[in-house]
N, C-alpha and C positions, 0 to 999 in steps of 0.2 A: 245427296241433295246439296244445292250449292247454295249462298247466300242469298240470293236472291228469289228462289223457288221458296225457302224455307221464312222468309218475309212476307213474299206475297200469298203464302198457307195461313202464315200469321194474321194479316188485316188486309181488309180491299180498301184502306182509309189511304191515299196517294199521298199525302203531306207526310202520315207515320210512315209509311215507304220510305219515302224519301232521307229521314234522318237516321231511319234504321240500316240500311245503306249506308249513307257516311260514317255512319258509328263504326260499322263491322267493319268496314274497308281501311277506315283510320286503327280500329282497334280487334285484329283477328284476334276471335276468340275462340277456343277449342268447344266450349259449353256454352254454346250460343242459344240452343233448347233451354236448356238450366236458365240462362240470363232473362231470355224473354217470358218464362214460367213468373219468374220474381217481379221483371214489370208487368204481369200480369195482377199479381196480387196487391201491387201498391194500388193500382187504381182500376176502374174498367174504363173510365172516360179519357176517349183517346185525345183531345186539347191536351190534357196531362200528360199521357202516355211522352206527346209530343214534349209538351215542356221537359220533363225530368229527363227523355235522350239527350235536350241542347244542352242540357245544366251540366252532362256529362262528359255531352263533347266541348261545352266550355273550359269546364275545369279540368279535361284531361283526364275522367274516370273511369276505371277497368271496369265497373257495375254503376247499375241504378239505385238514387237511392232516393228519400221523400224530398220533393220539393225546398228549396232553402225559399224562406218568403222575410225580408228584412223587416217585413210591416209586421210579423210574428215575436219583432222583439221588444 
């Protein structure tokens, strides 16, 4: 299954499509199953889902991780 079958299995939400897509294509990953199980467990609300992909492809990160929020400091 290629990248994109294995996203569009993942969510019908088009905006998570979309950044889930740039992520893989910026960032191949072998354990793309494994990765998307993890954003699964950080949150089920996909607004978030979205947020924590951009945070990653802002910051250039090989994995998902919680929300960085500066108003949490």
């Amino acid at each position: 299954m290629n990248i994109t079958e294995t996203i569009n299995n993942y969510t019908a939400n088009e905006k998570l499509r979309a950044v889930l897509i740039e992520y893989y294509t910026k960032n191949p990953y072998k354990y793309m199953h494994h990765s998307l199980r993890m954003l699964s467990r950080r949150t089920n609300d996909e607004n978030k889902k979205i947020a924590i992909v951009k945070q990653s492809l802002d910051n250039g990160w090989r994995g998902f991780y919680e929300l960085y929020e500066a108003a949490n400091l």
